[in-house]
N, C-alpha and C positions, 0 to 999 in steps of 0.2 A: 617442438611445436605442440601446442595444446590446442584438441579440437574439441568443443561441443559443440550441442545441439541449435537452433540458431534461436533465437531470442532467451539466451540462457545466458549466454557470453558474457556480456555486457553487465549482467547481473555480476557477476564477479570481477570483468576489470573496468566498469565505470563510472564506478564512485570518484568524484570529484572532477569529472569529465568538462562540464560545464566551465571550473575554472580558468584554465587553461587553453580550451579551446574556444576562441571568442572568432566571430565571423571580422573576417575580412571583407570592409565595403567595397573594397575593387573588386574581387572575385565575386561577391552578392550582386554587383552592378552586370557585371558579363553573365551571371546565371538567369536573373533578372531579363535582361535584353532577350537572352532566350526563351523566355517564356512566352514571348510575341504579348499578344493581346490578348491573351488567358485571363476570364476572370474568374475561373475555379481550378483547384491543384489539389491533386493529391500527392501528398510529400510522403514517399514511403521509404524504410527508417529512419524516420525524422529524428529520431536522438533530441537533444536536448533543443532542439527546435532552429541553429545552425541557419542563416540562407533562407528560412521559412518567409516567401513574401509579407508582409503587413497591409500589404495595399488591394489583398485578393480573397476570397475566399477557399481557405484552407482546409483540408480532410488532414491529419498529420495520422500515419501508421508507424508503429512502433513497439514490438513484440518485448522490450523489455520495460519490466518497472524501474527499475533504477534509471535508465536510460529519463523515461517519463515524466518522472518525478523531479527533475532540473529541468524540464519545459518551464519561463516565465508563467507568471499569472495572465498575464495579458493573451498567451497563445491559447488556441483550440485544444482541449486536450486531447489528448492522441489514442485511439483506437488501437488495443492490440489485436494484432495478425501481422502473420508473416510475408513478404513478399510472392508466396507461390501460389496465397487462394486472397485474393486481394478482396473483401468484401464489399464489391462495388458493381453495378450492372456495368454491362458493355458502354462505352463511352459515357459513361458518367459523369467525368469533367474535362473540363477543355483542355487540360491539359496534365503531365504527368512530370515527381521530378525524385531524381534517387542521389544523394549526396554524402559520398566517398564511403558509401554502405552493398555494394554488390557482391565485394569480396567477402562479405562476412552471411550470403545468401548459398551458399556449400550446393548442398546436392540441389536446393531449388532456383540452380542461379539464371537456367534455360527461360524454368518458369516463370521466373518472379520476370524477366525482361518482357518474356510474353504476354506477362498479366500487367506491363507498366504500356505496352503498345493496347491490350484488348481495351480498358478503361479509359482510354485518352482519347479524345475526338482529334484534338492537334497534336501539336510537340511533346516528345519523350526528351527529356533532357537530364543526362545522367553524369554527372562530376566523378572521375575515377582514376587510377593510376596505369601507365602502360608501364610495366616493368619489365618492360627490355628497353629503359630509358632511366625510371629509376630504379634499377639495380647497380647502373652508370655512379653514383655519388658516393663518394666518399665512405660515408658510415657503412655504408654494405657490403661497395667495393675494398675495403682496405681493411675494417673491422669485424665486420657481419654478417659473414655469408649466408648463414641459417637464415637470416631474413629474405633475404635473395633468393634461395631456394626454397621459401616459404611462397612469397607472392609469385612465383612463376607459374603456381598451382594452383593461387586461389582468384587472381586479378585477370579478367576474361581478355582477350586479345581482342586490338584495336578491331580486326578483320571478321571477328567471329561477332561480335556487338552490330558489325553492320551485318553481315549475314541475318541474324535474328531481327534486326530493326528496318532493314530494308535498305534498297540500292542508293534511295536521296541520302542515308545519314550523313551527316559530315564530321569530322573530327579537328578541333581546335587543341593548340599549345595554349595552354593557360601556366606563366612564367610564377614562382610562389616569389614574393616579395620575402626581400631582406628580415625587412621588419614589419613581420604579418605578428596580427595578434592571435591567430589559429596556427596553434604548437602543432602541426599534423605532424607524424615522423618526417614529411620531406622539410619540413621548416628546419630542421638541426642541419641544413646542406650549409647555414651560415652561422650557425652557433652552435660550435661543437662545446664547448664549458655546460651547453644547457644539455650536455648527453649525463653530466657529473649528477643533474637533478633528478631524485626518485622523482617527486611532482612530475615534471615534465615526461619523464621515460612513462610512468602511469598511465598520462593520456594519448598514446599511441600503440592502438595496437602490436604493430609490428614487436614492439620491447614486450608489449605487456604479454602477448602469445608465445614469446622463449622463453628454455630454460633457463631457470637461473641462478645457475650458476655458467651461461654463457653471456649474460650481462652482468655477471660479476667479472668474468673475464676479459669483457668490453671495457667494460667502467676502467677497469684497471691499468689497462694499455695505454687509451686516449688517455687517462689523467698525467701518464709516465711521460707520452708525447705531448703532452701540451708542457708542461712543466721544462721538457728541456728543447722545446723548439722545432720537436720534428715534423709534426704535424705543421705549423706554418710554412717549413721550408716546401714541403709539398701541394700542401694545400693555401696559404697564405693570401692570393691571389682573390681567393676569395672573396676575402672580408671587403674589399674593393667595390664589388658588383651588388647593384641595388635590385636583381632579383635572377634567379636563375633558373631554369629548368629543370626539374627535378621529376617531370615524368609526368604532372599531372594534367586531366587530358578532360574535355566537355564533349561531351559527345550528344548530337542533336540530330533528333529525327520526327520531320517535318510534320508527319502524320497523313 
């Protein structure tokens, strides 16, 4: 596992981030809904701008340059600061949104939830992973442990998000599509060939924060079992299902 500081990360593994991770209009559509009738947001680690409404008016916060610098032309450009001192007065816009970026908020992660509640008049709406759901998939379960023992640490529990956001939150199963164009590490639960692609491993954290030479030792297994069938005989089933659960969770709170 490699840790730095937060808005530094990314400066190192998200070069080329943009390619590869492309928004999913079904999940933008349920992120969207949750916005209610917000017509100002502030999107904090907005990354390459991901999910960012077009139809609102947008604050995008985003501590890395690299990250920033794949925002389109057409987006807001994005303010750096980090999640934990959000540079915004108290309810400053209607609404607040953090997408699949909390696990990379380390020691400010109490904060940053409490600075996405202090700034928000309405709805916090936070896309994120429970990982005691996806550590369940394949590549983790059967490949990967380190990664599984990595999110157990850094991915905040369904129970403790509502503790900090309050008793309405509610939590949705949001299922990742077969054929999503956002390569998130849960997207490989149906394309294990696409675990064979640097590109791809590049743009998920999970691969890009091991050592590696333990996704040399990944690489090399799955490619053994795909080759002589073993992985299908276990997992096969798979390739069948038009989307599947792999952990990732919308978590909404009312305001």
């Amino acid at each position: 596992m490699v840790r730095s500081p937060p808005g530094t990360r990314y400066e190192r593994i998200g070069r080329g981030y943009a390619a590869v991770r492309r928004e999913d209009p079904r999940i933008a559509a349920i992120l969207h809904e949750a916005l209610g009738n917000a017509r100002s947001v502030v999107n904090v680690g907005a990354g390459a701008g991901s999910y960012e409404p077009s139809d609102r008016y947008v604050i995008a916060i985003e501590p890395s340059d690299v990250m920033a610098s794949q925002r389109p032309a057409e987006l807001a450009p994005a303010i750096r600061a980090t999640a934990g001192a959000l540079p915004l007065r108290d309810d400053a816009v209607d609404a607040a949104m953090a997408i699949l970026t909390v696990h990379h908020w380390d020691a400010e992660l109490e904060r940053g939830v409490g600075e996405l509640r202090r700034v928000a008049r309405g709805p916090v709406v936070i896309l994120t992973f429970d990982a005691t759901v996806s550590n369940r998939m394949w590549l983790v379960a059967d490949y990967l442990p380190e990664v599984g023992e990595l999110d157990r640490g850094i991915f905040p529990r369904m129970q403790q998000l509502t503790a900090w956001l309050g008793a309405e939150t509610r939590i949705h199963t949001v299922p990742v599509p077969a054929d999503t164009p956002d390569w998130t590490f849960a997207a490989f639960w149906a394309h294990p060939e696409r675990v064979l692609d640097p590109a791809a491993r590049a743009a998920t954290s999970g691969f890009a924060r091991t050592d590696p030479a333990v996704v040399d030792r990944v690489v090399a297994q799955l490619r053994v079992d795909l080759e002589s069938g073993a992985w299908d005989a276990r997992h096969g089933d798979l390739r069948r299902l038009d989307a599947y659960d792999a952990g990732l969770r919308l978590v909404v709170s009312p305001g």
